[in-house]
C-alpha positions in Angstrom: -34.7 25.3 -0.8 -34.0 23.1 2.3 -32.7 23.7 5.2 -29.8 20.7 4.9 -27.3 20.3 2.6 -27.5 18.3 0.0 -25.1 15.4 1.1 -27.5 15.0 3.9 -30.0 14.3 1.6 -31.6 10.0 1.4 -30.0 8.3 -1.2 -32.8 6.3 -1.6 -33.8 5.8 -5.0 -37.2 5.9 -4.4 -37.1 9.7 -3.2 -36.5 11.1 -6.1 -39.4 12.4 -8.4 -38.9 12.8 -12.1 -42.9 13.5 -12.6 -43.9 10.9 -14.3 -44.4 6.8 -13.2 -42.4 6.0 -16.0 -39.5 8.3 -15.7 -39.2 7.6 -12.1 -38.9 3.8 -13.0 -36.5 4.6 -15.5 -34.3 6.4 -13.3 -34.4 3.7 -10.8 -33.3 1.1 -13.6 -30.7 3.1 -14.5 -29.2 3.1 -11.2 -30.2 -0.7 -10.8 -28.0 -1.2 -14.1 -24.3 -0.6 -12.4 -25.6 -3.3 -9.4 -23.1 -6.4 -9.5 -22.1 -9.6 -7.1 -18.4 -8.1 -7.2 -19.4 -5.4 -6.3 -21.7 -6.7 -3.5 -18.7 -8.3 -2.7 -16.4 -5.3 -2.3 -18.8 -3.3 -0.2 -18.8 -6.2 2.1 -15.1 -6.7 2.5 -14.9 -3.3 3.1 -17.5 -2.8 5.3 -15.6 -5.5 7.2 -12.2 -4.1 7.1 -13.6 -0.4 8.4 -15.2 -2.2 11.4 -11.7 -3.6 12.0 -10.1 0.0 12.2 -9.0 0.2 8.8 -9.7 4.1 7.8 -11.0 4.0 4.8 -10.7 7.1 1.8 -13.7 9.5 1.1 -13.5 7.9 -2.1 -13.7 4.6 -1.2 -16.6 5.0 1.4 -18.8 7.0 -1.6 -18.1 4.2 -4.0 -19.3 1.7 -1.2 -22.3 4.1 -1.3 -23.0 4.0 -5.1 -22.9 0.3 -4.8 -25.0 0.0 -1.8 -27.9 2.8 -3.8 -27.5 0.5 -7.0 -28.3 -3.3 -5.2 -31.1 -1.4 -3.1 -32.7 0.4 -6.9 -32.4 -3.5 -8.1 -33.9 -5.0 -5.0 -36.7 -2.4 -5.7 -37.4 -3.2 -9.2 -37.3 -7.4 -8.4 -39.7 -6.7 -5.5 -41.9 -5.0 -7.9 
């Protein structure tokens, strides 16, 4: 057990073990699959409106997270 809680936790793909090389890469395609220009597109519009003052839902700002997590698990797997 750790001393955090769990939404303190990395979201980085790359932290999470499934004990094998194979299963690990699977789980990072998986993630990698949901990855999409719109919405790369939509994280950065609302990145942009946040930084103007906009408050944005929990919601919204997890979604943003999924999205960021799935282009990072696809930048892995193209670097690779």
């Amino acid at each position: 057990m750790t001393d955090r809680p769990w939404w303190m936790n990395s979201t980085d793909t790359t932290t999470v073990d499934k004990g094998s090389p194979e299963r690990n890469e699977k789980h990072v395609r998986s993630i990698a699959e949901t990855a999409s220009e719109e919405a790369d597109a939509m994280v950065s519009h609302l990145t942009a409106v946040e930084a103007k003052g906009v408050v944005l839902s929990a919601a919204t700002r997890m979604a943003m997270g999924y999205a960021k997590n799935a282009r990072h698990a696809a930048n892995q797997l193209r670097n690779n």
